[in-house]
Structure formats: structure tokens, C-alpha cells
N, C-alpha and C positions, 0 to 999 in steps of 0.2 A: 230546162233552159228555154227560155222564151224566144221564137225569134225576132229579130228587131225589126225596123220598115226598111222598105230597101232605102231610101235617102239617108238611112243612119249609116246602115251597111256600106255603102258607097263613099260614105263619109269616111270612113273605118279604115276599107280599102285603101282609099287615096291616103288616109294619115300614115299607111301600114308602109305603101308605097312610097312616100316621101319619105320616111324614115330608112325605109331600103336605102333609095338610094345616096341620102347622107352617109350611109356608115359606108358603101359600095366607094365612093370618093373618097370619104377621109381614108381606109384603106389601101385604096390606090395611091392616095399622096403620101403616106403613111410607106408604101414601096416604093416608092419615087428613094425618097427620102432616104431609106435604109441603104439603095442600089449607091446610089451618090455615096453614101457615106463610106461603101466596104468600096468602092474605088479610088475614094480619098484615101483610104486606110492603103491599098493596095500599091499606089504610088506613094506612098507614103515613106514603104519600105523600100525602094527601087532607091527612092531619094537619098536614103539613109544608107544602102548599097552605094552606091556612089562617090556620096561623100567619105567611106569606108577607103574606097578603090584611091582615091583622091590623098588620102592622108599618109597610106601606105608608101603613093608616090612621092607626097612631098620628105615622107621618114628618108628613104631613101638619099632624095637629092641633098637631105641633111646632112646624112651620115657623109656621102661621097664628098661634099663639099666641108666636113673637118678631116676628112685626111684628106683633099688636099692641103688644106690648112697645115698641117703638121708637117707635110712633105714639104712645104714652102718654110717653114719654121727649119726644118736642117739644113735648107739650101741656104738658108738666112745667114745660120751659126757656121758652115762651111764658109762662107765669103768672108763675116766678121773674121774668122781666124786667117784667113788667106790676104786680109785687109792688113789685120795686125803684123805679118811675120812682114810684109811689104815695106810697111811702116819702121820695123826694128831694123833692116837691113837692107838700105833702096838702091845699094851697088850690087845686088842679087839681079836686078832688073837686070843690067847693062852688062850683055855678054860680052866684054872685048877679047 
């Protein structure tokens, strides 16, 4: 193998060098990149935890708030009946 002049050589070098250090960059942006992305990923799930935590509570306030519903539903049909026998017989009021 021949050697070449050194201004070729030189040439060679610097092309070698600038080719370094584009891949050295895009690599690094390249980890930029990946880092951003696995802590996108990582609040991702926290978010998703959350909303979890979130749903559980509202299950909850559901559930509590049909029974009370239901317990207001026999207070309901107790007064109706207590409305009605009032209604059948209104000198029951009037203790003399």
C-alpha cells in the first residue's frame, strides 16, 4: 500500500474527524431523546396511577351516595304511609 502526500492524508484525517464527530452528536441527541422519552414513559404511569387512585374514590362516593339514596327512598315510603293513615283518620290527630 502506497503512502499518500501528507495534504491527502490531512484531508483524510479531517474528513475522518468530521465524520466523528457527526455520529458523536447525533448519538448524543439520539440520548437526549431516548432519556426524555423513558421519563415521559415514567410519568406516564404515575399519571395513570392516579387517575387509578382517582376512580376508586369516585367508585366509592357512588356507591355511598345510592345508599343513601335508598335510605331516603324508605324514609320516603314510611312518611307516604304515615301521610296516608293521617289522611284516613284526621280525629287520630286531636287527642281530647
Amino acid at each position: 500500500m502506497a503512502a499518500g502526500t501528507p495534504d491527502s492524508q490531512a484531508r483524510f484525517g479531517q474528513s475522518v474527524k468530521g465524520l466523528l464527530t457527526e455520529k458523536v452528536n447525533t448519538c448524543g441527541t439520539d440520548v437526549i431523546a431516548l432519556t426524555k422519552q423513558v421519563l415521559k414513559g415514567s410519568r406516564s404511569s404515575e399519571l395513570l396511577g392516579q387517575a387509578a387512585r382517582n376512580m376508586v374514590l369516585q367508585e366509592d362516593a357512588i356507591l355511598h351516595s345510592e345508599d343513601s339514596l335508598r335510605k331516603m327512598a324508605i324514609i320516603t315510603t314510611h312518611l307516604q304511609y304515615q301521610q296516608e293513615a293521617i289522611q284516613k283518620n284526621p280525629f287520630l290527630c286531636f287527642d281530647f
